[in-house]
N, C-alpha and C positions, 0 to 999 in steps of 0.2 A: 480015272477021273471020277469025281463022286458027282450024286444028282447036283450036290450043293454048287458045283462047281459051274455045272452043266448050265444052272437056272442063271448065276452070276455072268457068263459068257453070253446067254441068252441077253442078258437085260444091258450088257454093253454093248452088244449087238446091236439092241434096240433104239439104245438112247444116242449110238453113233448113227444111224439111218436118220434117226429122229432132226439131229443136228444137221444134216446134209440136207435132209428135206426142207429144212429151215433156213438153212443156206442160201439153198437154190431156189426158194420161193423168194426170199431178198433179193437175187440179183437178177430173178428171170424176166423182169420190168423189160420190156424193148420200147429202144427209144430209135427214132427215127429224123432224118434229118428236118433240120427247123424249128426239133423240141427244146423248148427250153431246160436244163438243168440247173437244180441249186443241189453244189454238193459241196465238201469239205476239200480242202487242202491238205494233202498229204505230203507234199514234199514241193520244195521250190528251188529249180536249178540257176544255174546261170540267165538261160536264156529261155527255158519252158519251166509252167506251173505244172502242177499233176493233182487230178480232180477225183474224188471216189463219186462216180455216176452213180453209183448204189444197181451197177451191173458186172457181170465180168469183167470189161474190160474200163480201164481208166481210163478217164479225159484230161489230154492234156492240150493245153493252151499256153501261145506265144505271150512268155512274161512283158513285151516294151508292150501289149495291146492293153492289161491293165494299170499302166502307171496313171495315176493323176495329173489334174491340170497342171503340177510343179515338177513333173517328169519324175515320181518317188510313187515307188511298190512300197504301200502302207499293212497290206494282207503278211498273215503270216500262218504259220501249220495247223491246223484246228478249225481256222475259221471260213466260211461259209460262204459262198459267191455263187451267182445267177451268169449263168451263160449257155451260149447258144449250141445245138449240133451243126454242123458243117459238112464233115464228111466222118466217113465209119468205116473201116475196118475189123477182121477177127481178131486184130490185139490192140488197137488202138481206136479210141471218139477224138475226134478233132474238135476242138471246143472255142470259140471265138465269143466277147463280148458283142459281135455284130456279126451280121457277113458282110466280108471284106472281101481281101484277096487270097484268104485262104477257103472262100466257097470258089462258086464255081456259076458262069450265067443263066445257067438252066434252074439255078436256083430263085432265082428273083421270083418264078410265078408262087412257088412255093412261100416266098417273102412275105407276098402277098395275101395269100391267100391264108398263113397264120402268124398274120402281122410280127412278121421279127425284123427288127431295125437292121437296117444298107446301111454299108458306107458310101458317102459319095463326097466326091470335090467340086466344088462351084466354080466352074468353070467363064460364063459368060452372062452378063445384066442382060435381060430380055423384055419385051412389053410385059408388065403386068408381074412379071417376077425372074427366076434364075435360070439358066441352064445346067443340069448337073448329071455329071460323068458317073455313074455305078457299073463299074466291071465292063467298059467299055459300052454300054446304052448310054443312051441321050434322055434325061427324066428332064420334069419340068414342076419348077417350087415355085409357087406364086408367093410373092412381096409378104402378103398375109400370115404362112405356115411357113417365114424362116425363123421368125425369132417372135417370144412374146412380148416382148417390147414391141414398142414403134421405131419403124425404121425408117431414119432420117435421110439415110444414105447409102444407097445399094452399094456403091464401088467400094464401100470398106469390107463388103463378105465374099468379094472377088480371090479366089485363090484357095480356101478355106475348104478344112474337109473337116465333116459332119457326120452323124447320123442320124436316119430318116426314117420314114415308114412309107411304105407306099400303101398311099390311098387309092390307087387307079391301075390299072395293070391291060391295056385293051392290044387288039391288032397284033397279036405275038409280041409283046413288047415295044409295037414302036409307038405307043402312045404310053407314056410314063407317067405318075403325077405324084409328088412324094411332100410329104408334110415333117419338116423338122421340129416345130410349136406340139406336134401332140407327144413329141417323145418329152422334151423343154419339161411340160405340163406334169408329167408321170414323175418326172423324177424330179419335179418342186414338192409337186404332192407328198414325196416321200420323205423331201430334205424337213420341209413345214412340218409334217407327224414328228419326225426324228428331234425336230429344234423344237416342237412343243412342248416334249415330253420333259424336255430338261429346264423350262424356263417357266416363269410364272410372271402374274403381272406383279408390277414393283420391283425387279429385278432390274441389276441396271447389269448392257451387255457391250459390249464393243460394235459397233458398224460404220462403215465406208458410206460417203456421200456419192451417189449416183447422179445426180439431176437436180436439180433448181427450179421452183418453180414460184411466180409472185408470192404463191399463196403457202412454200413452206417448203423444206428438203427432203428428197424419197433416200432413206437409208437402208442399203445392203446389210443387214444382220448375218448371213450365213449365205453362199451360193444359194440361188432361186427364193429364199425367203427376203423382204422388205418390207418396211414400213417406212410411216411418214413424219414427221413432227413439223406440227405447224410455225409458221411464223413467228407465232405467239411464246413458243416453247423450245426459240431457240437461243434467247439470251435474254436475262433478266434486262437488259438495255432493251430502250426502244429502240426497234432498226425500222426501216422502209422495207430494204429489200434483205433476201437470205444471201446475197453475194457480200455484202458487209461484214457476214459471221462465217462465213464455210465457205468451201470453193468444191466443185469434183475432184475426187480421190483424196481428200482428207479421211485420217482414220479417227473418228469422233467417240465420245462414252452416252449413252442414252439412257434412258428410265422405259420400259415399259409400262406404259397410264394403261391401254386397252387392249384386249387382245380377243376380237370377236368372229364370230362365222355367218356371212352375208347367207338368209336363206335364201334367197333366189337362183344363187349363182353355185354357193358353196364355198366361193373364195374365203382366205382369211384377211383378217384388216387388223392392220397392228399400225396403235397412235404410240409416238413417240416423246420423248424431251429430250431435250439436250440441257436447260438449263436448270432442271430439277435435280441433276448430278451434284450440283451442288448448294449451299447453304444460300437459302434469300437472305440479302444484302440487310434486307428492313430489317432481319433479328437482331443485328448491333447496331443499332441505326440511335440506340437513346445514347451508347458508351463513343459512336465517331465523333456527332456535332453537337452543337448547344447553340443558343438562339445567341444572335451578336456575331458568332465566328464568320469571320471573311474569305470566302473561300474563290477556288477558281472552277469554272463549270462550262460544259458543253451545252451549244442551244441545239437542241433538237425536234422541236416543233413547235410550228408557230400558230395563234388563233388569232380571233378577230378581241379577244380580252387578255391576250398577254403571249409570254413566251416561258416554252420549259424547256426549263436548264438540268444537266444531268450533272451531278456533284461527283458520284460512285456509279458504275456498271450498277444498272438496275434502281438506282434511287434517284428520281428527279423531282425537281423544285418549283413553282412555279414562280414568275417575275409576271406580275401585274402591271399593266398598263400604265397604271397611275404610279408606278413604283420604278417606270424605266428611267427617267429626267428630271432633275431639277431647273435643267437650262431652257429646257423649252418642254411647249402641250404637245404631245403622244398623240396621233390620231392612228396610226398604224403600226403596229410592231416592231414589221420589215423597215421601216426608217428609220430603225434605232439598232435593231443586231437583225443578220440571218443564219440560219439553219447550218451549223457547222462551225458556228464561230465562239471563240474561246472569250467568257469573260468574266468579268467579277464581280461577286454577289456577298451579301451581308445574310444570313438567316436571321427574319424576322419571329418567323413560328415555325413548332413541328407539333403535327398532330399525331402519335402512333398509333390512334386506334382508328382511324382514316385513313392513315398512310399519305399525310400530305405536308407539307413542306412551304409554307409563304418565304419566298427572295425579292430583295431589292439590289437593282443595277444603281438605281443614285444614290443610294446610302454609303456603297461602295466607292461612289468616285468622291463624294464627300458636298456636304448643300453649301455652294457656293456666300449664299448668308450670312453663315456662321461667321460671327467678330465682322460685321458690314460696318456697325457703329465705330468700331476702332480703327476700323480700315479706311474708311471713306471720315474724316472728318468734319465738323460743322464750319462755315468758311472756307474752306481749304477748295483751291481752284483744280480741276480735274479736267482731260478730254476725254471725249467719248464720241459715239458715230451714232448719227440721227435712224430711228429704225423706222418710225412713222410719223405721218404727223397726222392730228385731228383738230376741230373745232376750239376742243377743250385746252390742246396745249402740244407737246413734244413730245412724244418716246422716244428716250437716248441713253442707248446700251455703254457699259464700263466696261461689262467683259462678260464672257458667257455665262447667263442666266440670271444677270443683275442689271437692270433696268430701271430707270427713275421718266419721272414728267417734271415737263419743265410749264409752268400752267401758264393758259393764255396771258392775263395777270400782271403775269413777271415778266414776260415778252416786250408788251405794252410799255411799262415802267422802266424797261429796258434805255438806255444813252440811245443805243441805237439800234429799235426793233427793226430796221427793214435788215440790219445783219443775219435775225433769224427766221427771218419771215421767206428770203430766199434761199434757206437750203432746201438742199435735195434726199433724201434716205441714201444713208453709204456716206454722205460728206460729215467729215469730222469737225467737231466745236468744244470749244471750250464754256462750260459751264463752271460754277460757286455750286458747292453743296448747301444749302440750306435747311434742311431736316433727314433724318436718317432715324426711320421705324423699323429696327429689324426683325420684331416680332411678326410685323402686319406683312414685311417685306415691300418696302415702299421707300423711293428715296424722292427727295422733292430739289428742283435746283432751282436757280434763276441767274441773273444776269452775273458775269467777274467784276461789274461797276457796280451794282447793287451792295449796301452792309444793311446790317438792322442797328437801330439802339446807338449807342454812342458812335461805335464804329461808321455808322452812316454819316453822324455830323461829323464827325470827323474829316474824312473822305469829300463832303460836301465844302466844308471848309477849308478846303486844303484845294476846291477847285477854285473857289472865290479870292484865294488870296492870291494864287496863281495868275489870276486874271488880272486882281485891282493892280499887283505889282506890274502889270505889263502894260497896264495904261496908265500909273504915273511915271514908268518911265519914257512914253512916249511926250509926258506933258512937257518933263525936265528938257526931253531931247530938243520941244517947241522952243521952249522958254533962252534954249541956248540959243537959237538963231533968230529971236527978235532983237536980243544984245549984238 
């Protein structure tokens, strides 16, 4: 063997020592029970994982303890998972995402003492908060540290198994006190880092309606992350309430507007939309309507100066007071449409750089006026129903919204004014048209005995002859029985 040889043996020697020491300084880490480990996935059976602990021996762990909330092992070979020690042996770590039932009860102090999450099942509603079973002790969860939410109702988390931490540990175990809210906490915090990193504001994402509230819907984005969108920002339509647009468990599309970090707290605050998902209504709002079109619309709130009417989700109109009737005066909105009712509107104006809209309800139903003169003619005898009476004369309706006087006057001049002198408002009479203004909107009547101009002698003449003829016939009638 040559020196050359000698120094190459040497140096393989050296560099195989060199390797082992390098080895065995990687896996000489001891881990003890309660440590946490994050190690890699080496192999996945049927029924157990297999963990490199980054020591001699592997950890393995019962595959059904990591499935997710859909009962699906999403982990595969390479990748990296945090889990507990439980118990040890010289060829195997028992690795659990909690201690469960594969610790052991003398392990709880240790739990404790370096906070690694229990399993426990809620067993009984108690004052103040739960009873819960871990490895056969009796722990105690108050109402506060089961959920971060508000809990509305204890008997829905009866039966349920969790994980906890215990905060209290006294008397050998028989005083328990265990908090499910701060593990909740831990791993929002982690889901929120996780989901921040992937979204920014202006993104729109999918989230699940949680909750209702007057003031606007809390949507679920990802497990433990939510935000809000107000009222305001849940439909271009004006609503009242958020039960009109969403219900719980709808799966909705949102905008994130804000996505900010409360300093006081640390919490995050994410403002929503729902109805920035899509196009405002107003951008085609010049190519839908034009002034004059008759359309049908929704009333959706009413003032003490008019009512708006929704034409499209999100574009509404306003109908003025003075624009609800022809037939009669307006003093109140509500006495002419209410809030939900379907009706029909003429567009008068649109303004887009306003975004505002003038409607008329009596354009639409059409001004009873219109062709009054051709309708109503001059002489021509008409009934109608007395609606007042004053000083000056009669108000007496033809039909809704068309009303004439009948003036003292003509009353007077009347064959027989005590005819009109005792009606009642509601009792029907027969009137003569005598003028018809239907610009001014004014119709004037008088008596069906009354003519003007020739037509009156006439009529006058036609009474006198009536008469003289009935008093020479009674003279002839004399004249026979004096013979």
């Amino acid at each position: 063997m040559t020196e050359s040889d000698n120094g190459n043996d040497n140096m393989d020697e050296m560099s195989f020592a060199e390797l082992f020491e390098s080895y065995d300084t990687n896996i000489s880490k001891e881990l003890n029970q309660g440590d946490m480990v994050e190690g890699e996935i080496i192999s996945i059976g049927s029924k157990n994982v297999y963990v490199d602990t980054g020591t001699k021996s592997d950890g393995v762990a019962i595959k059904s303890e990591l499935l997710d909330e859909n009962g699906e092992f999403l982990s595969k070979v390479g990748d990296k998972i945090k889990l507990y020690v439980v118990s040890m042996s010289e060829s195997e770590i028992i690795l659990s995402n909690a201690i469960s039932g594969a610790g052991k009860a003398t392990m709880l102090y240790e739990a404790f003492q370096n906070r690694m999450p229990v399993e426990g099942k809620i067993t009984e509603v108690i004052k103040g908060g739960f009873s819960i079973d871990i490895l056969g002790k009796r722990a105690f969860c108050p109402v506060s540290q089961i959920d971060v939410k508000y809990v509305e109702n204890q008997e829905d988390y009866l039966g349920q198994a969790h994980h906890f931490l215990i905060t209290r540990y006294e008397e050998n175990g028989r005083n328990i006190v265990v908090s499910r809210r701060e593990l909740l906490n831990i791993e929002i915090k982690e889901k929120q880092e996780d989901f921040l990193k992937k979204v920014k504001q202006g993104d729109t994402v999918q989230g699940t309606i949680t909750k209702l509230m007057p003031y606007g819907a809390f949507i679920e984005l990802t497990p433990g992350v939510e935000g809000m969108a107000h009222i305001s920002e849940l439909s271009w339509s004006r609503i009242e309430n958020p039960e009109e647009v969403v219900k719980p468990g709808d799966i909705v599309s949102v905008k994130l507007l804000k996505i900010e970090t409360l300093k006081e707290s640390g919490a995050v605050k994410i403002s929503l939309s729902m109805k920035q998902t899509s196009s405002n209504p107003w951008d085609n709002m010049e190519n839908s309507f034009n002034t004059g079109d008759q359309l049908t619309g929704k009333v959706v709130r009413l003032t003490s100066f008019g009512a708006f009417v929704e034409l499209v989700p999100g574009v509404d109109g306003l109908v003025h007071i003075s624009e609800m009737s022809h037939t009669k005066r307006v003093l109140r909105p509500e006495d002419v449409v209410q809030v939900g009712e379907r009706v029909q509107v003429v567009v008068k104006s649109i303004e887009m750089d306003s975004k505002r809209i003038s409607l008329s309800i009596k354009d639409a139903l059409g001004d009873p006026w219109t062709g009054a003169s051709a309708k109503y003619e001059i002489n021509s005898i008409i009934e109608g129903t007395l609606e007042k009476r004053e000083k000056f004369g009669l108000f007496i309706n033809l039909e809704p919204g068309v009303t004439g006087l009948m003036p003292s006057s003509n009353i007077r001049s009347a064959e027989n004014p005590s005819n009109f002198e005792k009606l009642k408002p509601g009792d029907l009479v027969r009137v003569m048209i005598q003028e018809v203004d239907e610009e001014k909107r004014r119709i004037t009547f008088t008596s069906p005995e009354q003519k003007e101009g020739d037509n009156w002698k006439e009529f006058s003449g036609s009474k006198k002859s009536n008469s003289f003829g009935t008093m020479e016939d009674l003279f002839k009638e004399a004249m026979k029985k004096k013979k």
